[in-house]
C-alpha positions as CSV (number, residue, x, y, z in Angstrom):
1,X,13.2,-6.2,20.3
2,X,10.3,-4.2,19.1
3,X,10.3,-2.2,16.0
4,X,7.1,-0.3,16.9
5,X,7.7,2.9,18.8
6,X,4.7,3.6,21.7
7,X,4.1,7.4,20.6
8,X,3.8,6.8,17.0
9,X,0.2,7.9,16.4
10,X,-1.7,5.7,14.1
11,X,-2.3,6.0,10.0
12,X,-5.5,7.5,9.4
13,X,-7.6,8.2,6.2
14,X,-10.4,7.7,4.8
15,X,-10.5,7.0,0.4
16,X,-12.3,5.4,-2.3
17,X,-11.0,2.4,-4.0
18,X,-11.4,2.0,-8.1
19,X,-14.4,0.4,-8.0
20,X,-16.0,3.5,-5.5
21,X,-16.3,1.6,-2.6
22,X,-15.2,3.6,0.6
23,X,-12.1,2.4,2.3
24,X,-11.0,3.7,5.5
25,X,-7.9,3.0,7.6
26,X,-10.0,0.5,9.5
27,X,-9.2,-1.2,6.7
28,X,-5.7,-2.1,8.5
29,X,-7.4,-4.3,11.4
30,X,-8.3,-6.4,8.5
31,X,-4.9,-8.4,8.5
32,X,-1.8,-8.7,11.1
33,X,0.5,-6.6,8.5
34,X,-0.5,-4.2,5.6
35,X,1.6,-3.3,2.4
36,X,0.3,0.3,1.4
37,X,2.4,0.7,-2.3
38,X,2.5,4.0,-3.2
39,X,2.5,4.6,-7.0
40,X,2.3,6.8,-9.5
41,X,0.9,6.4,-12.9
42,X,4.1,7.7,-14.8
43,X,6.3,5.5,-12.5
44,X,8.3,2.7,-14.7
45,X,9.5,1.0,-11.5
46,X,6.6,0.9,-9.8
47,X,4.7,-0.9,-12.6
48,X,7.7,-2.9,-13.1
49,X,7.1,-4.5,-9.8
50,X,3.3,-4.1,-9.3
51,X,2.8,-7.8,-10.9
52,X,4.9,-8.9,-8.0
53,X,2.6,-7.3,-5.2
54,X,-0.1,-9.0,-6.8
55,X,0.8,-12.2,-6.8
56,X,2.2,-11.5,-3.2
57,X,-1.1,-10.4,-2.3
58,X,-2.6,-13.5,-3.6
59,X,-0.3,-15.8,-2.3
60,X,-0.8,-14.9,1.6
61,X,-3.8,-15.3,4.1
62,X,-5.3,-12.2,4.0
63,X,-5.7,-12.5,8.1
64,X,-2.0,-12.0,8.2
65,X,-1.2,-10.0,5.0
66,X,-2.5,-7.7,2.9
67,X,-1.5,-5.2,0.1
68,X,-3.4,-2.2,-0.9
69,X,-2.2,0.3,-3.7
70,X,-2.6,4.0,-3.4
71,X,-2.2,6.0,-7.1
72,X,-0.7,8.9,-6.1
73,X,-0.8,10.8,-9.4
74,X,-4.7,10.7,-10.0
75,X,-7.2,12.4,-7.8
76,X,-10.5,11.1,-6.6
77,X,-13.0,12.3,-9.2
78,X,-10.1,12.7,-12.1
79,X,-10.6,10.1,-15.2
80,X,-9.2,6.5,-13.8
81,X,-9.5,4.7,-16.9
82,X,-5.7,5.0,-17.4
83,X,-5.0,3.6,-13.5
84,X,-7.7,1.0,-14.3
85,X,-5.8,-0.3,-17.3
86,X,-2.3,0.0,-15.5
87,X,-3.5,-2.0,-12.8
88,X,-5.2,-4.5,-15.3
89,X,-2.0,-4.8,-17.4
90,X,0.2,-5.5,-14.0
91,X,-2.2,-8.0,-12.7
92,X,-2.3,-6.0,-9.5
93,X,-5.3,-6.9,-8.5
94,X,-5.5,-5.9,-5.0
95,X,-7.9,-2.3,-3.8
96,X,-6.2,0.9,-5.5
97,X,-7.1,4.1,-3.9
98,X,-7.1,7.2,-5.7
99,X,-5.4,10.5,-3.8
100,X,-7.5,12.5,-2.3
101,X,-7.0,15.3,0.7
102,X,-7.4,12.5,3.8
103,X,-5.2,10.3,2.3
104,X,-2.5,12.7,1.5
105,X,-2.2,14.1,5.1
106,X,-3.2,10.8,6.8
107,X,-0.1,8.6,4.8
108,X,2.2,11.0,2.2
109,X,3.0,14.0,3.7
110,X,7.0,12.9,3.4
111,X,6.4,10.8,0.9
112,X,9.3,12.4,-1.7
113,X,9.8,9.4,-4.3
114,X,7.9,6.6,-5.8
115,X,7.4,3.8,-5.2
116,X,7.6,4.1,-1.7
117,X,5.9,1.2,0.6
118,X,5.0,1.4,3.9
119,X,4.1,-1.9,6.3
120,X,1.4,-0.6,9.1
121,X,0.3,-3.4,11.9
122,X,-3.0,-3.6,12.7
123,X,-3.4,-1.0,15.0
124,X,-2.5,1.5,12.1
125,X,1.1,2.0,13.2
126,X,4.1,2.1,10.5
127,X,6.4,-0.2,11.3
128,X,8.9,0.3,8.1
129,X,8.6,2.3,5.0
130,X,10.7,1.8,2.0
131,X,11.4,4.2,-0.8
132,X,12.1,2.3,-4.4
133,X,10.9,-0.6,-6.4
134,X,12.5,-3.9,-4.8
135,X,12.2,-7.8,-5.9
136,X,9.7,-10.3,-4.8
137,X,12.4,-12.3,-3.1
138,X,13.0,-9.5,-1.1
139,X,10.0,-8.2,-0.5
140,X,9.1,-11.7,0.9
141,X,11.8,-11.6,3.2
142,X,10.7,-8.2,4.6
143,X,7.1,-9.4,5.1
144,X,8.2,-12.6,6.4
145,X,10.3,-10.8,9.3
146,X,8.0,-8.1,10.0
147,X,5.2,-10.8,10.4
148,X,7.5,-13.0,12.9
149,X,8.2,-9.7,14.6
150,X,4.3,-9.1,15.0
């Protein structure tokens, strides 16, 4: 059975990552499945488990699976120094963006807690969002089933 639904339109943005490179949701046809961790910068759980998503990031082919963090607390333009060291202390070291107007309407209009992850295919459609911090383990086992289901 599919999880996808037909009339689900797809995620569509356009950012900056940490280093001020552009990143657009084009960015999603890059690999089969996407994790887009949404974080903020005052968020215990979410750093908790950011050294997780990087070394989930790292340990998959990027054809199939990919993470990127968006910083949900610190606009585009605002002082990144302190995301810059969170994501240096978590060893997340996979593209941050930083919020901005696109990004907010394109991916977090309901978007009420963080962390909250969302898994978008390739075509830009979400296939599963979840709200809260989870553990590698189980994050593995979501990836791995959402990837079989692709």
């Amino acid at each position: 059975a599919s999880v996808t639904d037909s009339s689900a339109a797809p995620v569509a943005f356009e950012g900056t990552d940490l280093e001020g490179n552009a990143v657009t949701s084009d960015i999603f046809s890059q690999s089969r499945l996407t994790m887009v961790n949404v974080w903020a910068t005052y968020c215990n759980p979410c750093l908790s488990e950011m050294p997780s998503l990087g070394e989930l990031a790292a340990e998959y082919d990027t054809a199939d699976f990919q993470v990127i963090g968006i910083v949900s607390d610190v606009l585009e333009g605002q002082d990144q120094a302190l995301v810059e060291s969170l994501v240096e202390q978590t060893g997340a070291s996979y593209p941050h963006l930083l919020l901005n107007e696109s990004i907010h309407y394109g991916l977090l209009t309901n978007v009420a807690a963080v962390p909250t992850t969302f898994f978008i295919d390739e075509d830009g459609i979400v296939l599963d969002v979840v709200i809260g911090a989870m553990k590698k383990t189980a994050w593995e086992e979501k990836i791995n089933a959402l990837l079989e289901g692709l």
